[in-house]
C-alpha positions as a Markdown table, in Angstrom:
| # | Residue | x | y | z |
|---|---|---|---|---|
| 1 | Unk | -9.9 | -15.6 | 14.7 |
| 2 | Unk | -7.2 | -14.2 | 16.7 |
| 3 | Unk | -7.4 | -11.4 | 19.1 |
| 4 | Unk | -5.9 | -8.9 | 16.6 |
| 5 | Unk | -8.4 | -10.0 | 14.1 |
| 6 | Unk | -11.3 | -9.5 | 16.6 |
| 7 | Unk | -10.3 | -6.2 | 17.6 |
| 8 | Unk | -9.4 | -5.1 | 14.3 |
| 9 | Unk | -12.8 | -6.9 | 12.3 |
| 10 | Unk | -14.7 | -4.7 | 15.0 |
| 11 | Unk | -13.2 | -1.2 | 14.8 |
| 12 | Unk | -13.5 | -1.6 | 10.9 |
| 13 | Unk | -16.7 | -3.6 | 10.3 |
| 14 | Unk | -19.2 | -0.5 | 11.6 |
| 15 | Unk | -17.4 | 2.0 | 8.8 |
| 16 | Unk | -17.7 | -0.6 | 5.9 |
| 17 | Unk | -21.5 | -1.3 | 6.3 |
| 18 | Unk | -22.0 | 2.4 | 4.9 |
| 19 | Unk | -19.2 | 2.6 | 2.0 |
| 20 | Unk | -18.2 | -1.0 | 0.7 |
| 21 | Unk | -19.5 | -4.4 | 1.2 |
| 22 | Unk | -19.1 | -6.9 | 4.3 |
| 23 | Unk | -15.9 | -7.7 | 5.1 |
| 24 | Unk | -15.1 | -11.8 | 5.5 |
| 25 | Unk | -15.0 | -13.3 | 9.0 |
| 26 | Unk | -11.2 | -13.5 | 8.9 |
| 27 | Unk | -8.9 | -11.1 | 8.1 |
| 28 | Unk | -6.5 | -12.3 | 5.3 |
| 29 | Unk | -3.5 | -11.0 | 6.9 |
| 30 | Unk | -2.2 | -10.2 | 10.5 |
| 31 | Unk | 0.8 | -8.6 | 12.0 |
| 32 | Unk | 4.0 | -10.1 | 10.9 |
| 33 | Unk | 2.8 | -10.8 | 7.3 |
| 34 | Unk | 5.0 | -11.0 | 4.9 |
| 35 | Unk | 4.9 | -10.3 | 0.9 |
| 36 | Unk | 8.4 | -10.5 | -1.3 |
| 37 | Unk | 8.5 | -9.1 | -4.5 |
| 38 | Unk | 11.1 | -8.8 | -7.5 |
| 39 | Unk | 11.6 | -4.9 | -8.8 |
| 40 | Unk | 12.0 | -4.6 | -12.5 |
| 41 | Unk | 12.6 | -0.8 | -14.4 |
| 42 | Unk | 12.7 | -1.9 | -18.5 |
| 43 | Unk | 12.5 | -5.3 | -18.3 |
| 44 | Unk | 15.5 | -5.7 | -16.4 |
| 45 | Unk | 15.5 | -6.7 | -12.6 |
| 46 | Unk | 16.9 | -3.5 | -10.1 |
| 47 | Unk | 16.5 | -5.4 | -6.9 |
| 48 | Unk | 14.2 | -7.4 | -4.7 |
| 49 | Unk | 11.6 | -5.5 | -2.1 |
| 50 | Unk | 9.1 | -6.5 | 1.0 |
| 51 | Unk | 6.1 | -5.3 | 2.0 |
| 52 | Unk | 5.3 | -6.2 | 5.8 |
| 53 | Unk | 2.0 | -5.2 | 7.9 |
| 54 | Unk | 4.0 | -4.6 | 11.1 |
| 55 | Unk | 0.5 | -4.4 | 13.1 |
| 56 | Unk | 0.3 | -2.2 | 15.9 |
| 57 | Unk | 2.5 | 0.5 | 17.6 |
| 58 | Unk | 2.6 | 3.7 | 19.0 |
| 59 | Unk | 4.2 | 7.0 | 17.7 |
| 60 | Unk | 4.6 | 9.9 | 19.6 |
| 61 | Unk | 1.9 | 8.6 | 22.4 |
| 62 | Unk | -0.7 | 7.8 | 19.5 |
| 63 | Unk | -1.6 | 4.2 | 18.9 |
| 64 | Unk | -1.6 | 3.2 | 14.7 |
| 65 | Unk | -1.0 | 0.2 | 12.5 |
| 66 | Unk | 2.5 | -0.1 | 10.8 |
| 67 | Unk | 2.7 | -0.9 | 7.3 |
| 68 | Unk | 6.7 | -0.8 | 6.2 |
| 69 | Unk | 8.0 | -1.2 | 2.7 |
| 70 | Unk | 11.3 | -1.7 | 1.9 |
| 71 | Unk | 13.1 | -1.5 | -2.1 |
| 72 | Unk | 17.1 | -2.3 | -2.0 |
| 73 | Unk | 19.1 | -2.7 | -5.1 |
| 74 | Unk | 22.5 | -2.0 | -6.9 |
| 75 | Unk | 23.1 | 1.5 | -5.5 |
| 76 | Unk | 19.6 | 2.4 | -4.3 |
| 77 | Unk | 17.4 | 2.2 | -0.5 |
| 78 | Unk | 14.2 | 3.1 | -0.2 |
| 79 | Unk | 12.2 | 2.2 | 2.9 |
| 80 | Unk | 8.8 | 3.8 | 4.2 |
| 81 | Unk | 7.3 | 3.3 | 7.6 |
| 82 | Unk | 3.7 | 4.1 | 7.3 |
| 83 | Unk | 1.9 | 4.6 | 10.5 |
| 84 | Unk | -2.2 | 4.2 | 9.5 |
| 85 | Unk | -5.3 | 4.6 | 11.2 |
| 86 | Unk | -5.6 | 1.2 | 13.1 |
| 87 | Unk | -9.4 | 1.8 | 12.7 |
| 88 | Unk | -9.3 | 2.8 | 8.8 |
| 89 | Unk | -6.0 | 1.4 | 7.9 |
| 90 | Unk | -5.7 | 5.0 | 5.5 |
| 91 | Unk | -2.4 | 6.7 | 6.4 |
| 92 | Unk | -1.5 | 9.4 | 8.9 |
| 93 | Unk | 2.2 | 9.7 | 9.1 |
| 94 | Unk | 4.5 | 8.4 | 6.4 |
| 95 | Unk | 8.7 | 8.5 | 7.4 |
| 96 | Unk | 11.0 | 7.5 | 4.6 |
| 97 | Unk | 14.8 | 6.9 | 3.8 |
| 98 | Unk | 16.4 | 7.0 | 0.7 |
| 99 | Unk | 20.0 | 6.6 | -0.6 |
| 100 | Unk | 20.1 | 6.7 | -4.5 |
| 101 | Unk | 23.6 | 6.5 | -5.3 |
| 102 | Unk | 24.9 | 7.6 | -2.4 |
| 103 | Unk | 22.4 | 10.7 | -1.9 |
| 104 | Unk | 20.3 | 10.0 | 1.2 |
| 105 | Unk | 17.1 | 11.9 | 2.0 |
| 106 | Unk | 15.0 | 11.3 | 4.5 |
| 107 | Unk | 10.9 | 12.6 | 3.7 |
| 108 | Unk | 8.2 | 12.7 | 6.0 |
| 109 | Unk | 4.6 | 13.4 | 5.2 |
| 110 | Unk | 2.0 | 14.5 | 7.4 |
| 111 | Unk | -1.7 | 13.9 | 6.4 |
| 112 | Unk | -3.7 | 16.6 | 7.9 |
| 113 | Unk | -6.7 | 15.6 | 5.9 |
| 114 | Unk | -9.1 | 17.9 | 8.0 |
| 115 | Unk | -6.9 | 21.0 | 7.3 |
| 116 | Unk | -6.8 | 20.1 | 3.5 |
| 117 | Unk | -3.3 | 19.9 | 2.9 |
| 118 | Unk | -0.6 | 17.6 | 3.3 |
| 119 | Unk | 3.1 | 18.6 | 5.2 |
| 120 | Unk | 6.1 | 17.3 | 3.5 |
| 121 | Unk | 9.5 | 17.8 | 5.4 |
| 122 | Unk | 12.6 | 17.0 | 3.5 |
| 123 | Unk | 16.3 | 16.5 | 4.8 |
| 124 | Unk | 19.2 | 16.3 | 2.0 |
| 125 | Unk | 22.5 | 17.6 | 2.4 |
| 126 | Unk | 22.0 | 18.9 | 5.9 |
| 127 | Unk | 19.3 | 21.1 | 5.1 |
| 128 | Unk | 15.5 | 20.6 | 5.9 |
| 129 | Unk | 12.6 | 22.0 | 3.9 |
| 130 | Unk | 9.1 | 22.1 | 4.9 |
| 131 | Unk | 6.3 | 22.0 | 1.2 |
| 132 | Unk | 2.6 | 22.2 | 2.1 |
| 133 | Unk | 0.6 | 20.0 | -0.4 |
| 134 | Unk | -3.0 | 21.3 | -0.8 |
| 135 | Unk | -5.6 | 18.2 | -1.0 |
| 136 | Unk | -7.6 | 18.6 | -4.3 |
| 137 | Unk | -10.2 | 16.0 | -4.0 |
| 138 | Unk | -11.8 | 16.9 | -0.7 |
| 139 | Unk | -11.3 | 13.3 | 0.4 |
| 140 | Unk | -9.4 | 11.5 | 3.2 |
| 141 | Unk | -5.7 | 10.6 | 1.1 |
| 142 | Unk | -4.7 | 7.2 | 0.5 |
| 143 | Unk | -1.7 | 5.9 | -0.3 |
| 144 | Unk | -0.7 | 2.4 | -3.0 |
| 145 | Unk | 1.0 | 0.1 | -0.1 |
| 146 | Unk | -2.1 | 1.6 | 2.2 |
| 147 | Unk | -4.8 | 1.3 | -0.6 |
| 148 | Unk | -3.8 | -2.6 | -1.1 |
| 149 | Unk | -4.6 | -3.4 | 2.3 |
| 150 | Unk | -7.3 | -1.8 | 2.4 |
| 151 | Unk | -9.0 | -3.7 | -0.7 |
| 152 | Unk | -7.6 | -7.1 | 0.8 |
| 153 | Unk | -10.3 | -6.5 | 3.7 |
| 154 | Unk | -13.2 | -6.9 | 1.5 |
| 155 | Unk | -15.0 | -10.5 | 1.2 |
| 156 | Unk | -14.1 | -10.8 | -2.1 |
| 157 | Unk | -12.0 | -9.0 | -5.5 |
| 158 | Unk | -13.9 | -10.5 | -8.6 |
| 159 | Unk | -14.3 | -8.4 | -12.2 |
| 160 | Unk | -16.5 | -5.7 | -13.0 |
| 161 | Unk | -15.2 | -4.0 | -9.3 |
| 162 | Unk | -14.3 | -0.6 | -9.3 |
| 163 | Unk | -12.2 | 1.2 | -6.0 |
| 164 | Unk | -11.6 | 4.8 | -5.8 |
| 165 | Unk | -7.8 | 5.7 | -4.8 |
| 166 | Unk | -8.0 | 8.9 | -3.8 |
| 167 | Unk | -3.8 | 10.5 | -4.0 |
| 168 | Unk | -3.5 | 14.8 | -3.1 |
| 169 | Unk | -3.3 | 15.6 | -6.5 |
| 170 | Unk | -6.1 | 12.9 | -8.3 |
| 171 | Unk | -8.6 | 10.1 | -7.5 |
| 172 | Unk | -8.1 | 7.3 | -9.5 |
| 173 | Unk | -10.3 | 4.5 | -10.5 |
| 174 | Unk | -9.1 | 1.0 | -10.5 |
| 175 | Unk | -11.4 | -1.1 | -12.6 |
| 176 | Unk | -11.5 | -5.1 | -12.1 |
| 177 | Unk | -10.9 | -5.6 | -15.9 |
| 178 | Unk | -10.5 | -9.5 | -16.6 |
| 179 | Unk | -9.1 | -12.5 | -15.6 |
| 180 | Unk | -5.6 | -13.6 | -16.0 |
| 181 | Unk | -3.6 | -16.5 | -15.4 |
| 182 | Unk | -0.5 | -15.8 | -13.8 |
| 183 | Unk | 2.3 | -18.3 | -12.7 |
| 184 | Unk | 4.1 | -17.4 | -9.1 |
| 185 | Unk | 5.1 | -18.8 | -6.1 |
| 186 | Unk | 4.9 | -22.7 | -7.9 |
| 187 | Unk | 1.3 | -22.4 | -8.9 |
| 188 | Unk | -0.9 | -21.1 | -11.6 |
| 189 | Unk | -3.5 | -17.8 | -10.2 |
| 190 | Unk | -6.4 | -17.0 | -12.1 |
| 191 | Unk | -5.9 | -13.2 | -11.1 |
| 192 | Unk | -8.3 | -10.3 | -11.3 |
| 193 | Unk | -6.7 | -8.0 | -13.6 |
| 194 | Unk | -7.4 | -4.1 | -12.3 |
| 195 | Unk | -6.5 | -1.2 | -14.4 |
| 196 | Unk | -6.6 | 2.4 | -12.9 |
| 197 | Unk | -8.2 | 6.0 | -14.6 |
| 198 | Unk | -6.1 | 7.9 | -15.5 |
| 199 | Unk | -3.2 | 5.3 | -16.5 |
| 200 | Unk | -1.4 | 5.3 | -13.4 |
| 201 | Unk | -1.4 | 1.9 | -11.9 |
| 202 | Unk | -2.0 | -1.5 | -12.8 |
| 203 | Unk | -2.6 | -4.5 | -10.0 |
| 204 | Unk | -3.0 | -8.2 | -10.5 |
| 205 | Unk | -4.8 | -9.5 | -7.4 |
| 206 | Unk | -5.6 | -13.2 | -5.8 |
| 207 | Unk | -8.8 | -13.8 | -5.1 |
| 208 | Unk | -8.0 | -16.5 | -2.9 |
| 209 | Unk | -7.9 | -16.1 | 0.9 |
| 210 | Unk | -5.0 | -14.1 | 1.1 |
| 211 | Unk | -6.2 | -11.5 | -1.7 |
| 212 | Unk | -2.0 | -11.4 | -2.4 |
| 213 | Unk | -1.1 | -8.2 | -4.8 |
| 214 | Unk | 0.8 | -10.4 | -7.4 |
| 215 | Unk | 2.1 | -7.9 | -9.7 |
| 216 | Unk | 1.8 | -4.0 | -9.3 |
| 217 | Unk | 3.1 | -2.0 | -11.9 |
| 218 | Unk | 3.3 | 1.9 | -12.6 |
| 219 | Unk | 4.8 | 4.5 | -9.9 |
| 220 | Unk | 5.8 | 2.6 | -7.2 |
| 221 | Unk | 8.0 | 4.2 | -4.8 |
| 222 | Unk | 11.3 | 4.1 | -7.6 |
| 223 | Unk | 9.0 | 5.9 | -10.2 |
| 224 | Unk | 7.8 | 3.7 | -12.7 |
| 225 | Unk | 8.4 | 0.1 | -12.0 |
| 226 | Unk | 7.3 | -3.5 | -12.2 |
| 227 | Unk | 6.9 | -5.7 | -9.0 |
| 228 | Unk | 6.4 | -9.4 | -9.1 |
| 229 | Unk | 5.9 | -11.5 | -6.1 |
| 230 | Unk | 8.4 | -13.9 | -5.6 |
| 231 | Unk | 7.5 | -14.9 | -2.3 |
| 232 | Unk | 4.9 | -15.2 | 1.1 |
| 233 | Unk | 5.5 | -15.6 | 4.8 |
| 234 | Unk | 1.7 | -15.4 | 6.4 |
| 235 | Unk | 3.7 | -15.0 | 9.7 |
């Protein structure tokens, strides 16, 4: 086990005993990790995207775990920094640039979970507004690239499993439905098919070591897309 692994495993171990089961003895990812995925709108392939666990940094004097995502296609750019809790992994600070067509935005959320709201701050077009999101489900927000993490740190993903994702405006309920085989990376998966309630997401997970997100579908960063992994660097 590395040092990161050690210091991590022991910061997050004491909060899991209470509210999920033991975690394994080796985390299944550490900084510099790696996931490629292929982003598909209709059917049709939009560009290619990477999600990274960046590990941990400071912001503004505060010590968190980065987790960046980045989407770029024919005349699109989307990229999120997501500074976590490096105790909880659930995020704190969320920065994001956008070009879409040429229109660039940068966003930047602010979870104040103990006040009950979230901030949003919007720049477009040289002007900045400021939107205060009350929290509707009096629990501590997650977000999708956050939330997968977060479920790859249990012991195991198996059917019959159900996780809470708790967004501002709804809690979802992602369901381990079935089995499925699915064909990436040169090799055949038997998967654990999970299906969220309300429709909103659906996630085909590993249950191998790595617990790799193989396919995530529904609103993903660029609305309602498809993403397919199409390749791994464990770092």
């Amino acid at each position: 086990m590395t040092k990161f692994n050690r210091i991590l495993f022991s910061f997050i171990l004491p909060l899991v005993v209470i509210s999920a089961p033991a975690l394994a003895a080796d985390l299944p990812f550490v900084p510099g990790e790696k996931i490629y995925y292929s982003v598909k709108q209709y059917g049709i392939k939009a560009g290619d995207a990477v999600l990274e666990f960046k590990g941990e940094t400071y912001l503004e004097g505060q010590r968190y775990t980065l987790i960046t995502f980045v989407a770029k296609g024919f005349n699109f750019y989307d990229e999120e920094r997501i500074y976590t809790d490096p105790v909880t992994l659930l995020p704190h600070k969320v920065m994001r640039d956008l070009n879409i067509f040429g229109n660039k935005e940068t966003i930047m959320e602010e979870y104040r979970d103990a006040d009950g709201f979230i901030r949003v701050t919007k720049t477009a077009n040289g002007k900045t507004t400021i939107q205060d999101i009350s929290i509707t489900n009096n629990a501590q927000v997650d977000n999708i690239y956050t939330f997968l993490y977060r479920i790859r740190l249990r012991a195991d993903i198996k059917t019959g499993q159900e996780f809470d994702l708790h967004l501002p405006t709804m809690t979802l309920r992602l369901q381990g439905e079935r089995e499925v085989s699915f064909n990436a990376l040169g090799k055949k998966y038997q998967s654990v098919l999970f299906r969220s309630l309300p429709p909103k997401y659906t996630i085909w997970f590993d249950p191998g070591p790595q617990k790799l997100p193989l396919r995530i579908s529904g609103s993903i960063g660029l609305a309602n897309t498809v993403m397919v992994i199409t390749g791994y660097d464990p770092k």
